[in-house]
C-alpha positions, 0 to 999 in steps of 0.5 A: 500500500503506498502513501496516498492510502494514508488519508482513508487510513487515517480516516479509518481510525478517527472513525473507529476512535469515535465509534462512527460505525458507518464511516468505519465500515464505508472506510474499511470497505475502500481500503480493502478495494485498495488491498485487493487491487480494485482501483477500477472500482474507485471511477464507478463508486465516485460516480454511482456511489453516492446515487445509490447510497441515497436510493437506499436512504430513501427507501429506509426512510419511506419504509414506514409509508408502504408498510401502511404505519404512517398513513395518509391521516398522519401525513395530513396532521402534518400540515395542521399543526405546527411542529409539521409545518417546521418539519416540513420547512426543515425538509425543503431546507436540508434537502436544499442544502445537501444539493448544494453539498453534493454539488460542492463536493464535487467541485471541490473534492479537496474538501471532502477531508475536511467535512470528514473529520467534521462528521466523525466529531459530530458523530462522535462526540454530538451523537450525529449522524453520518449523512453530515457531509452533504449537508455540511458541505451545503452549508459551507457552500452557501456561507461562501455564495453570502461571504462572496456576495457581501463583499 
């Protein structure tokens, strides 16, 4: 293994250190591909990775629909109360943000890094949870649209 595995090793300690069980396994996953010699994967995981990782988010999180335990009454409370209606906002807003993330991401990899490092202390020691770079990197891109935009 040569010298540009150390970053996801190094990765892959934080996370264990900080009991990130998604990170951990996401990490060892990738150096294993490394170890085995499988970097032609590395352009369909980068490319298709993060696609299918949320097709299989939403799936978990609309589960609870199709199984019939939230049904369309309670969708419906939703707008009639307001904590529903914060949620709803909070949606559109996380969603938006984890656009912009996903484009920022890809337009700085070099970041990636460090949205990581932040991730696995939020989970770590804030009880997060570890979609956190998408949003995160929604966030520092509209920080530096509203810092361009002020100066």
């Amino acid at each position: 293994m040569s010298w540009d595995s150390l970053p996801i090793l190094l990765i892959l300690v934080l996370a264990v250190l900080g009991n990130n069980q998604s990170v951990s396994v996401a990490a060892a996953v990738l150096v294993a591909v490394k170890l085995l010699g499988l970097d032609s994967w590395f352009p369909v995981l980068e490319s298709k990775g993060m696609n299918i990782g949320l097709i299989i988010l939403t799936i978990a999180i609309l589960a609870p629909v199709a199984s019939g335990r939230i049904t369309l009454q309670h969708m419906a409370d939703a707008f009639r109360n307001p904590v529903g209606l914060l949620a709803i906002a909070a949606g559109i807003f996380a969603a938006y943000a984890a656009g912009r993330g996903l484009f920022f991401i890809k337009e700085t990899p070099e970041m990636v890094s460090s949205l990581v490092v932040g991730t696995v202390i939020g989970v770590s020691f804030l009880q997060g949870v570890a979609i956190g770079p998408l949003i995160a990197g929604g966030l520092v891109s509209l920080a530096v649209a509203l810092y361009t935009a002020l100066r």
